[in-house]
C-alpha positions as CSV (number, residue, x, y, z in Angstrom):
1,X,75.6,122.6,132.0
2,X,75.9,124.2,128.6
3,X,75.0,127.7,128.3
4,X,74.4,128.1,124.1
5,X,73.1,125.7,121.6
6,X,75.8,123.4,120.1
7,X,76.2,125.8,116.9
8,X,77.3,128.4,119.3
9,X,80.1,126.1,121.7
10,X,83.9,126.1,120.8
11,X,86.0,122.9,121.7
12,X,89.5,123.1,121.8
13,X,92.2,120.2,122.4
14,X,94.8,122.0,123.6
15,X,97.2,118.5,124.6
16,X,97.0,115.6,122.3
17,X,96.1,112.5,123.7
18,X,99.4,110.3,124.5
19,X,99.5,106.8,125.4
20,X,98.4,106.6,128.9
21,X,98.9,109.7,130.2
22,X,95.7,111.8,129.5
23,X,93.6,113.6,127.3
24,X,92.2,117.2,128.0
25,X,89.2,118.7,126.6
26,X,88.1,122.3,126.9
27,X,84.5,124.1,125.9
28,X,84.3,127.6,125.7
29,X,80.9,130.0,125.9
30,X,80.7,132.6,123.8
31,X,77.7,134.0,125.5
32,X,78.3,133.8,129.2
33,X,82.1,134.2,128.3
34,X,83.2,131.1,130.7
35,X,85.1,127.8,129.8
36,X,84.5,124.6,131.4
37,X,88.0,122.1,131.2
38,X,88.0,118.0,131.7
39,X,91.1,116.0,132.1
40,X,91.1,112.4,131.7
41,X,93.7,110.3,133.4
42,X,94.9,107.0,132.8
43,X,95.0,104.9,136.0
44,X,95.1,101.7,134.7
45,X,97.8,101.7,131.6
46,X,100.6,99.8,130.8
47,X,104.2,100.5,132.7
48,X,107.4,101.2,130.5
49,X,108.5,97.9,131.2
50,X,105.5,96.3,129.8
51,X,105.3,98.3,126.7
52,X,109.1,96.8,126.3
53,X,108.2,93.5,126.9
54,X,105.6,93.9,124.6
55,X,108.1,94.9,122.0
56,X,110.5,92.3,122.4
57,X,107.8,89.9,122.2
58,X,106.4,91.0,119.2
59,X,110.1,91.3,117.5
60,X,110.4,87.8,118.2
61,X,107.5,86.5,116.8
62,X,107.8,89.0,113.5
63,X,109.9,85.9,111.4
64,X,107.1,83.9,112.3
65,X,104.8,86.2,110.9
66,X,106.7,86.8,107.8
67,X,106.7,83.5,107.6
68,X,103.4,82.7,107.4
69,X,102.5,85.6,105.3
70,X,104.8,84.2,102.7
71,X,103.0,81.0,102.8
72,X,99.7,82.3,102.8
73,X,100.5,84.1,99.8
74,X,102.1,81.5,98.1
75,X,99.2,79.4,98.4
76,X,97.1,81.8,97.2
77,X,99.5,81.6,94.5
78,X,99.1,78.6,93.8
79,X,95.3,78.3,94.1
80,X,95.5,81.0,91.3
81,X,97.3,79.1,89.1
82,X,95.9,75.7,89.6
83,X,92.5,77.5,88.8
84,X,93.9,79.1,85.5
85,X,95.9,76.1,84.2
86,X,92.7,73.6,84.8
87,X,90.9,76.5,83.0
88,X,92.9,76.7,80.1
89,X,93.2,72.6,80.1
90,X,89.7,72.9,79.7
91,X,89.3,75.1,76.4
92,X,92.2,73.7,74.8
93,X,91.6,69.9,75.7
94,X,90.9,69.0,71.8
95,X,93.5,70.4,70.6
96,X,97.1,69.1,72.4
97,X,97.7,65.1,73.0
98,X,96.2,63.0,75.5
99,X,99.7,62.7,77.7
100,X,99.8,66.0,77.5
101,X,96.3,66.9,79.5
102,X,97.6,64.0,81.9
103,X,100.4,65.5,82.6
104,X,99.2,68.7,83.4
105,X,96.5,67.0,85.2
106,X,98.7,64.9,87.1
107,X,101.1,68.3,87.9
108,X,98.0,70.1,89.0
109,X,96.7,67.3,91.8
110,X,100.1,67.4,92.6
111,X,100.4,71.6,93.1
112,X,96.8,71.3,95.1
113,X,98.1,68.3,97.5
114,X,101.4,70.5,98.3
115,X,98.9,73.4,99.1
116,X,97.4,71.3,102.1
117,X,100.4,71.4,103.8
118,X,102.5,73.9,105.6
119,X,106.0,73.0,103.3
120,X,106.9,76.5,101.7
121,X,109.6,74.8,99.4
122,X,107.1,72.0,97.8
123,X,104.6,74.4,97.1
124,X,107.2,76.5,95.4
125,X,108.7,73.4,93.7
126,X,104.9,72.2,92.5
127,X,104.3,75.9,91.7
128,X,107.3,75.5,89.0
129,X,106.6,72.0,87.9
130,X,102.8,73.4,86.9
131,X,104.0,76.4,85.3
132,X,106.2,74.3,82.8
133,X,103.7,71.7,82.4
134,X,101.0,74.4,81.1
135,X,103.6,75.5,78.7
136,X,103.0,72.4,76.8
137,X,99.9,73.5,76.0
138,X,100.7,76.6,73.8
């Protein structure tokens, strides 16, 4: 039971929390000049072993990742720039010849098909191919 209102309590932390091991909480009374201490154990963490195992596991699967990340990024890439060049095809339409707009049409379907699939180096190559294509247009 707490003797004072909460204004008048004082918590202290003396240990910091490790990974399963415990924490330890203390509250002091000004008042009644008496401290009340709670421990909290861990009894159902993770054995060194485990943590290692988790490791390894995670160092293995961290190309992977990378992996992915770069391909995720590159298509996001190359959504960008597919928006930007139909964009600018758009406004200056008019104004550059017609086998020029089918080209960069034709570059563009092409960039967006490669973007479906999981190939890192056709996106990149389709990512070039558009860039140069749009060039055209200035």
């Amino acid at each position: 039971m707490l003797c004072m209102p909460e204004e008048e309590r004082e918590t202290h932390s003396p240990h910091v929390a490790e990974a399963n091991k415990y924490c330890s909480k203390g509250i002091s009374c000004r008042y009644r000049k008496t401290e009340q201490q709670i421990t909290i154990k861990s009894s159902g963490g993770l054995f060194e072993d485990e943590i290692e195992k988790i490791i390894k596991e995670a160092k293995l699967h961290a190309k992977k990742d990378q992996e992915k990340k770069e391909l995720i990024e590159l298509r996001n890439t190359g959504d960008t720039t597919s928006y930007r060049i139909e964009n600018s095809l758009n406004e200056y339409r008019d104004k550059i010849p017609r086998e020029v707009a089918i080209e960069i049409e034709t570059a563009v379907s092409e960039l967006r098909n490669a973007l479906g699939a999981d190939d890192l180096e056709a996106i990149k190559t389709k990512l070039d191919a558009a860039n140069k294509v749009v060039s055209k247009i200035v």
